[in-house]
C-alpha positions in Angstrom: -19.3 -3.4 32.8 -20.6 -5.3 29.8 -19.8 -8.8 30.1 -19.3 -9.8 26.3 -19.1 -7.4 23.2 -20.2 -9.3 19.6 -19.6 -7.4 16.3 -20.7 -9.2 13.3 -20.9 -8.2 9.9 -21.2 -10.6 7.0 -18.7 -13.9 7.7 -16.6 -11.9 10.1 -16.9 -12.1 13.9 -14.9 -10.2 16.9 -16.1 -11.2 20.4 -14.4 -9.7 23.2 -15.2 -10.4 26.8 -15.0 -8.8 30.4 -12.4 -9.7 32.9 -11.9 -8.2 36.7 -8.8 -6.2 36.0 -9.2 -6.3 31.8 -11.3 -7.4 28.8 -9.3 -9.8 26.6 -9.8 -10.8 22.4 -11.7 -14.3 22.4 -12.6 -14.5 18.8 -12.0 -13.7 15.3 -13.4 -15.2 12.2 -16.2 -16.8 11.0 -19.1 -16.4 13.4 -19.7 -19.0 16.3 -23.4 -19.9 17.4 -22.1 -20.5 20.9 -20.3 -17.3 22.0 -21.0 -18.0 25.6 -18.5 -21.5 25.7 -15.5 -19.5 24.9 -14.6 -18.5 28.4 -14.2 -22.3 29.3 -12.9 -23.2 26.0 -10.1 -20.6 26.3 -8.7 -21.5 29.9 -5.0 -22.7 31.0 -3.5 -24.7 32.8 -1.1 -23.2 35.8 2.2 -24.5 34.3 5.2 -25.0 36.8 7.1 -22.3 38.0 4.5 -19.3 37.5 2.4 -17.3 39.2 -0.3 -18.8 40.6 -3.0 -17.3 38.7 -0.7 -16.3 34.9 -2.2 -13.7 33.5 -3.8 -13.8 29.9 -3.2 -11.8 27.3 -5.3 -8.7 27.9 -6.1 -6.4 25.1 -3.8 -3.8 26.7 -1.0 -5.9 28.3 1.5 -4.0 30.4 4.2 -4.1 32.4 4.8 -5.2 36.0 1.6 -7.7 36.4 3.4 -10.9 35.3 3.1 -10.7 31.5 6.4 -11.2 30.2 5.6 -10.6 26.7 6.2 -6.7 25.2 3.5 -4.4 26.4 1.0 -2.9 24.5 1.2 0.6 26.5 4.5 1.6 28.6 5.7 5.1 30.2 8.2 6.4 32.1 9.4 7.3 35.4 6.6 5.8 37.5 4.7 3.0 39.0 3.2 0.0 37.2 -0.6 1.0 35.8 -3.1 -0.3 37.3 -6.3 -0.4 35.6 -8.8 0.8 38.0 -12.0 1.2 35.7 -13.3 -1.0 32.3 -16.0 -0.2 30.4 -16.7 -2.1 26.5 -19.6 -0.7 24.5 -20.6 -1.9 21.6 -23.0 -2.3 18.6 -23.0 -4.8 15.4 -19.8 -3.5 13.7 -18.0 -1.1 16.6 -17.3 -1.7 19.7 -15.3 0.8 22.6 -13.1 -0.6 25.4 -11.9 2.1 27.7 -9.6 1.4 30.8 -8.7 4.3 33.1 -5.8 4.4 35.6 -4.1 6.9 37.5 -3.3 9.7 35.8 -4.4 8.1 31.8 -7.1 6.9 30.1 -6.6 4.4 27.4 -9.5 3.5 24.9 -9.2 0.9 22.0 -11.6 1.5 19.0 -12.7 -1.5 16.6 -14.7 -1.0 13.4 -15.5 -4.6 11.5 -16.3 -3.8 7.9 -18.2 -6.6 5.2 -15.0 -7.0 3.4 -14.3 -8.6 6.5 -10.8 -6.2 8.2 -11.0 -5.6 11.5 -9.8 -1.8 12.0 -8.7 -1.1 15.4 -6.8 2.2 16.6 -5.7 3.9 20.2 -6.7 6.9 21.9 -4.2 8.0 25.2 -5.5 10.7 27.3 -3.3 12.5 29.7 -5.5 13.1 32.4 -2.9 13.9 35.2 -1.2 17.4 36.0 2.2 16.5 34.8 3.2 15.4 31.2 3.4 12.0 30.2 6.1 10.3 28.4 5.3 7.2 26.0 7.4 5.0 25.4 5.4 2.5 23.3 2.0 2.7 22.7 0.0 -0.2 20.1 -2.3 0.1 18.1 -3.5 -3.2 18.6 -2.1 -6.3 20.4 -4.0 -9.9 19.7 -3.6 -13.6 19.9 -2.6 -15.7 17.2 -3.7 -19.3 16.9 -1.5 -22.0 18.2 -0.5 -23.3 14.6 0.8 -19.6 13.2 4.3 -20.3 13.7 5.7 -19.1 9.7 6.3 -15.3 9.2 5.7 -13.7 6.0 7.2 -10.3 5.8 8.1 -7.3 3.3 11.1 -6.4 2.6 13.3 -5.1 -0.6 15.0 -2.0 -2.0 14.8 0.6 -4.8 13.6 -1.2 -8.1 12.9 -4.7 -5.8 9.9 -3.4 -3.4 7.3 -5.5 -2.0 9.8 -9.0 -1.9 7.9 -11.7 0.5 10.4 -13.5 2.6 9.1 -15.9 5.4 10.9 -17.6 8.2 10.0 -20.0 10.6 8.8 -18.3 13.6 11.4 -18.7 16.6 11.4 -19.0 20.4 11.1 -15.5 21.1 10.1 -12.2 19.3 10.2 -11.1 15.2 10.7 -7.6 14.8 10.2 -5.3 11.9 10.9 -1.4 12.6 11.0 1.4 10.0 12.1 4.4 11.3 12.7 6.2 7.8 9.6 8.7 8.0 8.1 7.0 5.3 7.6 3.1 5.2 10.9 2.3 2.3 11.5 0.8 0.0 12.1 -2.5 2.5 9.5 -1.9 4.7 6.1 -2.0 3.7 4.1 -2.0 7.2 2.4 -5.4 7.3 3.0 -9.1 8.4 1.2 -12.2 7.8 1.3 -15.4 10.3 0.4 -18.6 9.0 0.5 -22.6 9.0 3.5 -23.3 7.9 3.8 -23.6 3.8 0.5 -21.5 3.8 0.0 -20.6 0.1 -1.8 -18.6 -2.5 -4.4 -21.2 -2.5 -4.7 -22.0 1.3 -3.3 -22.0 4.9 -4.9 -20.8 7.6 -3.7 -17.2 8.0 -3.7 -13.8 10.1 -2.5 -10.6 8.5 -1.9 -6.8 9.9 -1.3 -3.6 7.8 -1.1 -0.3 9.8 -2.2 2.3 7.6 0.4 4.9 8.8 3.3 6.7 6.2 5.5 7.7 9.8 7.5 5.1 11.5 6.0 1.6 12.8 6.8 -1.2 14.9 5.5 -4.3 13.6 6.2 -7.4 16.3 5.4 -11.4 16.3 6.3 -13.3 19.6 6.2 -16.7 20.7 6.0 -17.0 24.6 6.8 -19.5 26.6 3.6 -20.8 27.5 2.8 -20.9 24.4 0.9 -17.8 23.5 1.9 -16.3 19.9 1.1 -12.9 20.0 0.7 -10.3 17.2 1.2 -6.1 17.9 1.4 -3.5 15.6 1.6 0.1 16.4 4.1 3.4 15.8 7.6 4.1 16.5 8.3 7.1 18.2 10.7 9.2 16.8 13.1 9.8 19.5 12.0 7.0 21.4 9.5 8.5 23.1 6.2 10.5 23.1 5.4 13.4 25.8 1.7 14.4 26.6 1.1 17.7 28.5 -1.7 17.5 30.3 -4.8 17.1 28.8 -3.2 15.8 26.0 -4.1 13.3 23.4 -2.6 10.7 21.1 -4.5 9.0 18.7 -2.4 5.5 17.5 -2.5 5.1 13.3 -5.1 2.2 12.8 -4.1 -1.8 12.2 -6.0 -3.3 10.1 -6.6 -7.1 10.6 -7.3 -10.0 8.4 -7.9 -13.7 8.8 -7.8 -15.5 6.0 -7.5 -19.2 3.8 -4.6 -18.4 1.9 -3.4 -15.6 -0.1 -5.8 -15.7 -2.5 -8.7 -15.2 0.0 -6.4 -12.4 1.6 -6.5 -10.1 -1.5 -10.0 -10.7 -2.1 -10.7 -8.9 1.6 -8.0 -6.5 1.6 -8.4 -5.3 -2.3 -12.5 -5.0 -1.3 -11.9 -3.0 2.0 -9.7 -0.6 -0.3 -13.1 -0.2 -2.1 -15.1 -0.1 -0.1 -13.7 1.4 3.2 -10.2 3.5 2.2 -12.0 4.3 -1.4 -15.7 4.0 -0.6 -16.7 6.5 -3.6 -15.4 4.4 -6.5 -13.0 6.0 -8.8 -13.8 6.8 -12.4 -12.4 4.1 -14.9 -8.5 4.6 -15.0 -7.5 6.9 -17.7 -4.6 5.7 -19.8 -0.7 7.7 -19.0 1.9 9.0 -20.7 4.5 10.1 -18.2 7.3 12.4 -20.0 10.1 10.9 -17.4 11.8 8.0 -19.4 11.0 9.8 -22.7 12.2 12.7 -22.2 14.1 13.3 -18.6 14.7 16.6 -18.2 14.5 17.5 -21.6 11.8 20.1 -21.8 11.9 21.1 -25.2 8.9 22.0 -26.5 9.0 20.9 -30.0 9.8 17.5 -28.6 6.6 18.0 -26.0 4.5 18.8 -29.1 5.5 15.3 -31.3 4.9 13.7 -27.8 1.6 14.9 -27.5 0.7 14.1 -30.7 2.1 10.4 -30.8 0.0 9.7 -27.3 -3.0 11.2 -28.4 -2.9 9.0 -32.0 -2.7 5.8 -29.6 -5.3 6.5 -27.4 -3.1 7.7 -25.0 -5.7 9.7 -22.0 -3.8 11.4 -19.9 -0.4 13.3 -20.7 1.6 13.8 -17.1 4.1 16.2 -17.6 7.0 15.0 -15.4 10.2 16.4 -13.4 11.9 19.7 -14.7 9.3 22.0 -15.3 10.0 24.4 -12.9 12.2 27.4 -12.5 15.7 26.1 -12.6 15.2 22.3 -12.8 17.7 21.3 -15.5 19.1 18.4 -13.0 18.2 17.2 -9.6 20.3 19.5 -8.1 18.5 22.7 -8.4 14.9 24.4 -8.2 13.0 21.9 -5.9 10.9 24.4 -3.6 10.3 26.7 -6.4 7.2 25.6 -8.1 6.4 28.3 -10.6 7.0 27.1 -14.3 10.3 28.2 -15.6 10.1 31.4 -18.0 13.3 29.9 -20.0 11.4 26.6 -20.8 7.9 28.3 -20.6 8.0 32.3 -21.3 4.2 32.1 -21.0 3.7 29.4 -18.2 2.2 26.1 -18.2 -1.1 27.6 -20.2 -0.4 27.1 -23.5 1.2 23.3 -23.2 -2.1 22.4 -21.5 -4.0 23.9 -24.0 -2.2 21.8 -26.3 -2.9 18.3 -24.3 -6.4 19.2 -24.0 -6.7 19.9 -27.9 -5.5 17.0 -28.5 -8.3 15.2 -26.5 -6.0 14.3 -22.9 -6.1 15.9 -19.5 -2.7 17.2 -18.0 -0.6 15.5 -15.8 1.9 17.2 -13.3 4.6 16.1 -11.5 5.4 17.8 -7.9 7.8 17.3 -4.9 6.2 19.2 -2.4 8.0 18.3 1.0 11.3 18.9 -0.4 14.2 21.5 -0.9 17.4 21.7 -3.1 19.6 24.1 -1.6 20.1 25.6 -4.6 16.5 27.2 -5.1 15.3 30.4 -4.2 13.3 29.0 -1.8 16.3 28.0 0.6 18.2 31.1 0.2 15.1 32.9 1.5 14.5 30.3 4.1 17.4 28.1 5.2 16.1 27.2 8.4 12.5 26.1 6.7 14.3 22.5 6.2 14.5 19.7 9.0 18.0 19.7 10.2 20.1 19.9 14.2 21.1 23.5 14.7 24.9 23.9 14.2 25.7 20.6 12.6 26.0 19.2 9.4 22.6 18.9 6.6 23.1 15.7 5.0 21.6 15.7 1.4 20.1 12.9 -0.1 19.5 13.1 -4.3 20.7 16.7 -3.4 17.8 17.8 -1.2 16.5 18.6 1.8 13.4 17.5 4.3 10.9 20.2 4.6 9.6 21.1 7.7 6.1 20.5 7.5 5.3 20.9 11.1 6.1 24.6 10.6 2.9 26.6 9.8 4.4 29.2 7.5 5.7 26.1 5.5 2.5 24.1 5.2 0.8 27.8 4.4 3.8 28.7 1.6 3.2 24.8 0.2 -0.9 25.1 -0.2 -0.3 28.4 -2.0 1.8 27.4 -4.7 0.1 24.0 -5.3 -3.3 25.7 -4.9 -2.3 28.0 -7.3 -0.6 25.6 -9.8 -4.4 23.6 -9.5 -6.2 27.2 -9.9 -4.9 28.9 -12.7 -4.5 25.6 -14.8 -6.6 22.6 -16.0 -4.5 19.9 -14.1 -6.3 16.7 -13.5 -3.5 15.0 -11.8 -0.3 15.3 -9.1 2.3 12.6 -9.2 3.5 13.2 -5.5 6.8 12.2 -5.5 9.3 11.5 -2.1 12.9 10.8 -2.5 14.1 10.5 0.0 14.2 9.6 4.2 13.6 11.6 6.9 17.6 12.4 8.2 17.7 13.6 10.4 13.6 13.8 11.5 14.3 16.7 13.7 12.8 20.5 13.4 14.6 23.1 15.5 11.2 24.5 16.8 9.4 21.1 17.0 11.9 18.9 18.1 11.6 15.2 16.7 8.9 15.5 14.0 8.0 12.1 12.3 4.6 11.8 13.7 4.1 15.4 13.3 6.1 15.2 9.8 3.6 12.7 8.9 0.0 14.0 10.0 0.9 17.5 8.4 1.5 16.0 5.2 -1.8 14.2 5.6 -3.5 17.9 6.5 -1.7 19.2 3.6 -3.1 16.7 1.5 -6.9 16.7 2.8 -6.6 20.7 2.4 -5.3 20.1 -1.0 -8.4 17.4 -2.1 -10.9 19.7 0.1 -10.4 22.8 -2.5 -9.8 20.9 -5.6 -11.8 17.7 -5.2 -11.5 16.5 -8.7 -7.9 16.6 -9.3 -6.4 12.8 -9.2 -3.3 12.2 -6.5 -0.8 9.9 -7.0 1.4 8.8 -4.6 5.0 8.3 -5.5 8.2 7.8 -3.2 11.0 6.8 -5.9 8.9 4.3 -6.7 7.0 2.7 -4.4 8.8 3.4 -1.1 5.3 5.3 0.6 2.6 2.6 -0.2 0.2 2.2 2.5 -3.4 2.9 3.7 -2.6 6.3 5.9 -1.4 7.6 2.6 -4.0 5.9 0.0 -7.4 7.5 1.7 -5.6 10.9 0.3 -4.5 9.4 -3.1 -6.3 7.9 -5.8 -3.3 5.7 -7.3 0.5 4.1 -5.7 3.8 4.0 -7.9 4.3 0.8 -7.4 8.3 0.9 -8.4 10.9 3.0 -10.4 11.0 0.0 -12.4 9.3 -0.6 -15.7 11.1 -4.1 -16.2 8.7 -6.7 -16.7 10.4 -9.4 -15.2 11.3 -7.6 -12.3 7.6 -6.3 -11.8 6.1 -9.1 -12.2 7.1 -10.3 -8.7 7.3 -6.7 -7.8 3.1 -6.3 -8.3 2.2 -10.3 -6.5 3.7 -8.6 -3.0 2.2 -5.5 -3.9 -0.6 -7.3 -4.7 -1.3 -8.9 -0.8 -2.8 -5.2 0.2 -3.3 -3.5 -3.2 -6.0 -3.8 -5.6 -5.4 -3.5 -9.6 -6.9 -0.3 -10.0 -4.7 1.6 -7.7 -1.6 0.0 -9.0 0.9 2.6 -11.4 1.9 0.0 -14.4 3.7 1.3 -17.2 4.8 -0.1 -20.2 8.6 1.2 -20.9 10.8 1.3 -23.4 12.7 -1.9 -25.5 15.7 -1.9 -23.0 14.8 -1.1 -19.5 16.7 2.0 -17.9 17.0 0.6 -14.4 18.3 -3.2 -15.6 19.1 -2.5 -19.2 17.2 -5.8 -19.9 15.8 -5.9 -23.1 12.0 -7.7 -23.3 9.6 -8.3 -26.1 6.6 -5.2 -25.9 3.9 -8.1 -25.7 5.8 -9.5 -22.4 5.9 -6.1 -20.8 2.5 -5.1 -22.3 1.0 -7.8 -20.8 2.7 -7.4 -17.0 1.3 -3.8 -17.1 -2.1 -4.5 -18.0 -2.2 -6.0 -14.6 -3.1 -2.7 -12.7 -3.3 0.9 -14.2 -1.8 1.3 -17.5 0.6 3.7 -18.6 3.1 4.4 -20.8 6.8 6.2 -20.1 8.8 5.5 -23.1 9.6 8.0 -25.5 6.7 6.8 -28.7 7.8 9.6 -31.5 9.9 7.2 -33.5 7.9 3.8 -33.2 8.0 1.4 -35.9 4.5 0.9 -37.3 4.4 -2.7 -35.6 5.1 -1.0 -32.4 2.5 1.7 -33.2 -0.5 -0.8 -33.8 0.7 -3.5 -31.0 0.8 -0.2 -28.4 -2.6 0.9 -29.7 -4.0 -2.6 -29.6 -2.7 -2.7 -25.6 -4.5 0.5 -24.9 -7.7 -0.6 -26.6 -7.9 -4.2 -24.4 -7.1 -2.4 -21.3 -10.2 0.1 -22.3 -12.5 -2.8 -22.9 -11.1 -4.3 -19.4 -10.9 -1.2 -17.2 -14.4 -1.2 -15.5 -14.5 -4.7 -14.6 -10.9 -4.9 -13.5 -11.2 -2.0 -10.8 -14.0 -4.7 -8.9 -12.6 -8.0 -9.7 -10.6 -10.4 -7.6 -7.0 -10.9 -7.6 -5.9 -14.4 -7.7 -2.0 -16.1 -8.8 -1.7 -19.6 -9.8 -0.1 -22.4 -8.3 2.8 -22.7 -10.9 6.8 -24.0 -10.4 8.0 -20.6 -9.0 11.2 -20.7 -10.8 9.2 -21.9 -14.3 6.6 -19.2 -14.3 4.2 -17.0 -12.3 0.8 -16.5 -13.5 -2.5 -14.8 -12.1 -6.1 -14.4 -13.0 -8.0 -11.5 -12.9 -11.8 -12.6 -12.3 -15.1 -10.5 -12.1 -17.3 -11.7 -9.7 -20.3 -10.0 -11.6 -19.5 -11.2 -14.9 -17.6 -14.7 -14.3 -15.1 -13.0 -17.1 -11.8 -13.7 -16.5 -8.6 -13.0 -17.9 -5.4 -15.1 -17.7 -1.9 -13.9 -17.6 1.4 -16.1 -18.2 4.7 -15.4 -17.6 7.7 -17.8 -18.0 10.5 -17.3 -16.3 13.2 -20.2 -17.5 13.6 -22.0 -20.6 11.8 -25.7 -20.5 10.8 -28.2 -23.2 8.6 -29.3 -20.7 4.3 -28.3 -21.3 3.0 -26.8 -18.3 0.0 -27.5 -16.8 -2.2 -24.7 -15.8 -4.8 -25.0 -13.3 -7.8 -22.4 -12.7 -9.3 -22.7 -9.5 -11.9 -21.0 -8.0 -14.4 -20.4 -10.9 -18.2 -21.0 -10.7 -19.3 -24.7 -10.5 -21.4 -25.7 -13.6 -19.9 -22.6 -15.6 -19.0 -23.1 -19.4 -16.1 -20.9 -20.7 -15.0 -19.9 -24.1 -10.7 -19.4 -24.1 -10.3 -16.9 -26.6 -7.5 -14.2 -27.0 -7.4 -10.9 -28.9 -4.4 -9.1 -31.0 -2.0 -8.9 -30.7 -1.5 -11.5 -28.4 -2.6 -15.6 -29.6 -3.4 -19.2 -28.4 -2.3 -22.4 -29.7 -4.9 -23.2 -32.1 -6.3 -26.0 -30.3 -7.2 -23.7 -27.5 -8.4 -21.1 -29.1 -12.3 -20.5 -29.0 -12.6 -23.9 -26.8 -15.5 -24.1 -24.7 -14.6 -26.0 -21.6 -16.4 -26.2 -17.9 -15.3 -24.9 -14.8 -14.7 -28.4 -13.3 -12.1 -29.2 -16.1 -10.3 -25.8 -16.0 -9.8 -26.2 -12.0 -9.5 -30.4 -11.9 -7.2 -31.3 -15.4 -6.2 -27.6 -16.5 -5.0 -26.4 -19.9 -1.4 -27.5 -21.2 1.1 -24.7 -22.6 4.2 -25.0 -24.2 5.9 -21.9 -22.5 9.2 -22.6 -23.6 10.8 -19.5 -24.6 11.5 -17.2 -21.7 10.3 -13.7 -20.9 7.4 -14.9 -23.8 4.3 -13.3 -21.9 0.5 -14.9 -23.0 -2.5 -13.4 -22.2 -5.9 -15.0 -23.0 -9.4 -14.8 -21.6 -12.2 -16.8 -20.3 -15.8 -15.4 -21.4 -18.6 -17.4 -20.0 -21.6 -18.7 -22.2 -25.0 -19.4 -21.2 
C-alpha cells in the first residue's frame, strides 16, 4: 500500500496517508513543503475513559470500531465491516483509495481542479451473493479545523431562496436533510464552517456543495474529543438502498472548498463553474424577454405580435415564449403532458410566431414542464398509471399536477419524442425547464422508491436531449429557484434564480445565490413598476441595476411604456451589452457595508482591472456612507465614471483616484433615499 498520496494543483493541496486498518485526510489547503511531519503533528493524546488506542477519523469511518461519530458507510443486518484490504493510487490532481471487506468494496474518488475544489465521490460494489442494503453511504466525510465552530447554512422559501442563516456550532451534530426530490426552495445542498464572525472579507473557512438535484444529507458534528467533522452525501429515499449482487452505486460528488472569507469562496467556486461544470465557455448572454408577467396565459397573438416588436426596438435578443402554449393550457389546471402547440391559439403551430421572432432579429424561447402531468390532459387519460403515486390510495396534487415517472422507459421514450420533436421541426434556441413541484409521494408502482432513480433519469433525459440538439440553451427552473445546484447545472446553461423580480427582495436573494453561482449563469429580470409577488412598487433604475447583476432579462409587459421608460430600458440593455463578456469571467465580490443600511458588491475583471460598482440602500439615513473597495491592484489608477441613465455626485464623477485610496479612505455617498440603486464604474488608466 502507498504510504502517502499528494495531489497538487496550483495553491491547493490534498495529502492523504496510509494507516493499518485505513488511510485518513491529513491535509487541505495551501501546499506544505514538509508533508512527511504531519503524521506526528496530527497525533492525540489517549484522553480518560476511552479505548486505549481511539481511533481517528478514517476517510470511511464506520460502525462498531469505537468511532462514535455518524458513519460514513452503514448496512444492514450483519456484522461490523472490517476492512481487510487498502490500496490509494494517485497522481498530481487524482487520487483512488479503495478498501475491500467481506462481501463490498468501497472506493473514494478525489479530482483537485486549479480553481482550487476538491471533488470527491463514492463507488459501492456488491461483491457478495446476497443483496445489500445501504443505509447511509457519503460522499465524502473530512475533518474540520479545531476553530470551525459557526455554521452557515441555506435556507428560505418560495420568492426568499438562498437566505444564509448561521449558528453557533453545538455539542453534538447540525443536520440539514432535503428529502423533496429536488433540493427546495429551503434547501440548497451546501454548508460552510468557519471562525466564528467569518465574513465576506475574511475568516478562515471550509465549504461543501454536493452537486446532486435528489435528496441529501448534509451533517456538521462536534465530538467529544474534540474532532469537528464534516459529511455530505445522499438520502435514500425510503431509508435505504438495496444492491443485488454485483451491483453498484455510485455516491453524487461533494465538492470542497477552503477558503479566506466569502469573497475568496466565490472567486473558487464561480471559476470551477467555468472551468470544470462549464469548461466550454458559453456565448455572451443574449438579452430575454419572457412572456410570463406580460402576458400570463394570454396567448393572443396580436398581443404576441406588439410584444415582439416592442423587444426587438430595445434590443431585446431573445423572445421566450412562456407557459400556455400548448393544447389546452388556459390555466394550470389543464394540458401539462401534452406538448403539441394548441390549434385554437396556433391553427398552424408554433412556425409562423417564430418566424416572426426571428424577422424581427431574436431567437425563440420556449417554456416546458417535462416531468409533469395535469390530470386533465390527454396524456393522463391515456396513461393514468405513467404518474408516481401508491397503488390504491389517494394522488395528492400539487399546483394541480402530477410527478411523472421518469424511471419508466416508455415515459422517458414518450418525453424525448415530443421535446425532440418540438427542437426538430422549429428554430428554438432555448428550454426554460420548469419544476413545480415535490416529489409526493417519490414512489413508482414498478420501481418502488424512485428519488435517486427519479433523479438520474432526468439527468439521462437531459444529456439525450443536449446530445441531439447541442446548440439549444437549457435553463433550469423549479418555481424559481427551488433546483439550483451542480448535478443539474453540467446539463443547463443558466438557473432561475427566484419567482421574484422584486429588487429588494433579490438583492439578498442573488449574494446567497451568489456563494456557488457565478453572474453569467444567474436568471435576472427586470419586472414590471409594482412587483407581482410583493406588489412593492420600485424605481426601474433600482431594479435595473439589481438585474444587471447576472443575466439580464426582461418579464414585464413593454407595449405601453412611456418614452422615459423606453430609452432608460434601452439604455440598460445597451450597458449590459458593453458588460456581458467581461462579466461572464470576473470575480464576485460584496462590500463590507451596515447590513441594515445597504448591500453593495463589485463586479471586477481580473484581465482588465475594470470594475463596476453596485449600491443599494436599504433604510432612510442622513448619514454619508463610506464605501470601501478592497481588493484592487496595488499602484492601480482608476477613473469613477458612470453612464445614462444612471449619475454620480459631480465631485466623483470622472475622478481619478489610486487603488490604495479606494481600499484605505473610500468614497463618501449620500444614499439617503431608500430603494435609490447607483451604479458607477471603475476604468483603469495607464
Amino acid at each position: 500500500m502507498t504510504a502517502q498520496v499528494c495531489l497538487t494543483v496550483g495553491a491547493r493541496q490534498l495529502v492523504l496517508r496510509g494507516e493499518e486498518s485505513a488511510p485518513r485526510w491529513y491535509h487541505f489547503g495551501p501546499p506544505l513543503p514538509d508533508t512527511e511531519t504531519l503524521e506526528a503533528l496530527h497525533a492525540r493524546s489517549v484522553p480518560n475513559a476511552a479505548l486505549d488506542a481511539p481511533p481517528f477519523l478514517s476517510l470511511c469511518p464506520v460502525e462498531g470500531w469505537g468511532f462514535w461519530g455518524k458513519p460514513s458507510l452503514s448496512r444492514l443486518g450483519l456484522p461490523p465491516i472490517r476492512w481487510q484490504s487498502v490500496a490509494l493510487t494517485g497522481n498530481e490532481a487524482d487520487a483512488r483509495v479503495t478498501l475491500t471487506a467481506d462481501g463490498l468494496r468501497w472506493e473514494q474518488r478525489y479530482s483537485l481542479a486549479a480553481s482550487g475544489g476538491l471533488t470527491v465521490s463514492v463507488r459501492v460494489t456488491n461483491l457478495g451473493p446476497h443483496p445489500l442494503t445501504l443505509l447511509h453511504c457519503a460522499a465524502v466525510t473530512l475533518p474540520l479545523p479545531d476553530e470551525a465552530s459557526e455554521v452557515l447554512t441555506f435556507t428560505g422559501t418560495w420568492c426568499n431562496e438562498y437566505q444564509t442563516p448561521r449558528l453557533a456550532l453545538p455539542a453534538g451534530a447540525f443536520e440539514r436533510f432535503g428529502r423533496r426530490g429536488r433540493p427546495g426552495h429551503d434547501g440548497f445542498p451546501a454548508l460552510i464552517c468557519g471562525t466564528p464572525g467569518f465574513s465576506d472579507a475574511a475568516g478562515a473557512l471550509t465549504a461543501v456543495h454536493l452537486a446532486w438535484s435528489g435528496d441529501t444529507a448534509l451533517r456538521v458534528e462536534a465530538l467529544p474529543d474534540g474532532q469537528r467533522v464534516l459529511q455530505a452525501g445522499e438520502a435514500f429515499a425510503g431509508g435505504a438502498l438495496t444492491l443485488a449482487p454485483g451491483a453498484v452505486y455510485d455516491s453524487p460528488d461533494a465538492v470542497i472548498f477552503v477558503a479566506d472569507g466569502l469573497n475568496d469562496l466565490r472567486r473558487q467556486t464561480h471559476r470551477h463553474v467555468r472551468d470544470v461544470i462549464h469548461p466550454a465557455p458559453l456565448p455572451p448572454r443574449p438579452v430575454h424577454l419572457n412572456t410570463w408577467e406580460a402576458l400570463y396565459f394570454n396567448h393572443d397573438r396580436a398581443a404576441l405580435s406588439a410584444l415582439i416588436a416592442a423587444a426587438a426596438e430595445i434590443g431585446v435578443e431573445r423572445f421566450v415564449l412562456d407557459d400556455g402554449w400548448f393544447r389546452g393550457r388556459r390555466a394550470d389546471t389543464a394540458g401539462l403532458g401534452d406538448w403539441e402547440a394548441d390549434p385554437a391559439l396556433y391553427p398552424q403551430g408554433l412556425g409562423p410566431l417564430a418566424a416572426e421572432i426571428q424577422a424581427a432579429g431574436m431567437d425563440m424561447g420556449l417554456w416546458v414542464e417535462p416531468e409533469m402531468v395535469n390530470p386533465d390532459s390527454d396524456l393522463y387519460r391515456a396513461h393514468p398509471d405513467w404518474c408516481l403515486h401508491v397503488p390504491q390510495t389517494e394522488r395528492p396534487t400539487a399546483r394541480n399536477q402530477l410527478v411523472l415517472d421518469l424511471t419508466r422507459p416508455d415515459v422517458g421514450e414518450y418525453l424525448f419524442a415530443r421535446l425532440d420533436a418540438l427542437l426538430r421541426d422549429h428554430p428554438i434556441a432555448y428550454l426554460k425547464w420548469d419544476m413545480n413541484r415535490d416529489l409526493a409521494p417519490a414512489f413508482s408502482p414498478i420501481n418502488g422508491w424512485v428519488t435517486p432513480a427519479q433523479t438520474r433519469a432526468l439527468y439521462s433525459l437531459l444529456d439525450r436531449l443536449r446530445a441531439a440538439h447541442p446548440r439549444v440553451e437549457i435553463e433550469s427552473c423549479a418555481s424559481g429557484g427551488a433546483r439550483a445546484d451542480w448535478g443539474i447545472l453540467r446539463r443547463t446553461d443558466r438557473v432561475w434564480t427566484s419567482d421574484s423580480n422584486d429588487a429588494r427582495d433579490r438583492a439578498d436573494i442573488q449574494r446567497g445565490f451568489s456563494l456557488f453561482f457565478p453572474p453569467e449563469v444567474m436568471g435576472s429580470h427586470i419586472g414590471p413598476p409594482e412587483c407581482h409577488t410583493s406588489g412593492r412598487r420600485l424605481p426601474l433604475l433600482t431594479r435595473g441595476a439589481v438585474a444587471l447583476a447576472g443575466h439580464l432579462g426582461i418579464e414585464w409587459d413593454i407595449r405601453g411604456l412611456e418614452p422615459v421608460e423606453r430609452e432608460t430600458l434601452r439604455a440598460l440593455i445597451a450597458q449590459f451589452k458593453a458588460d456581458r463578456v467581461w462579466q461572464s469571467r470576473a470575480e464576485t465580490r460584496y462590500l463590507a457595508l451596515p447590513e441594515a443600511r445597504a448591500i453593495g458588491w463589485m463586479l471586477y475583471d481580473p484581465q482588465t482591472s475594470t470594475a463596476r460598482i453596485t449600491l443599494y440602500p436599504r433604510a432612510y439615513s442622513q448619514t454619508p456612507l463610506t464605501v470601501r473597495l478592497p481588493g484592487l491592484p496595488a499602484g492601480q489608477r482608476y477613473r469613477i465614471t458612470t453612464r445614462p441613465p444612471f449619475s454620480l455626485p459631480d465631485a466623483l464623477d470622472g475622478l481619478i483616484v489610486s487603488a490604495e485610496t479606494l481600499s484605505q479612505t473610500g468614497l463618501l455617498f449620500d444614499l439617503r433615499a431608500p430603494d435609490a440603486a447607483l451604479l458607477f464604474w471603475l476604468e483603469p488608466q495607464s
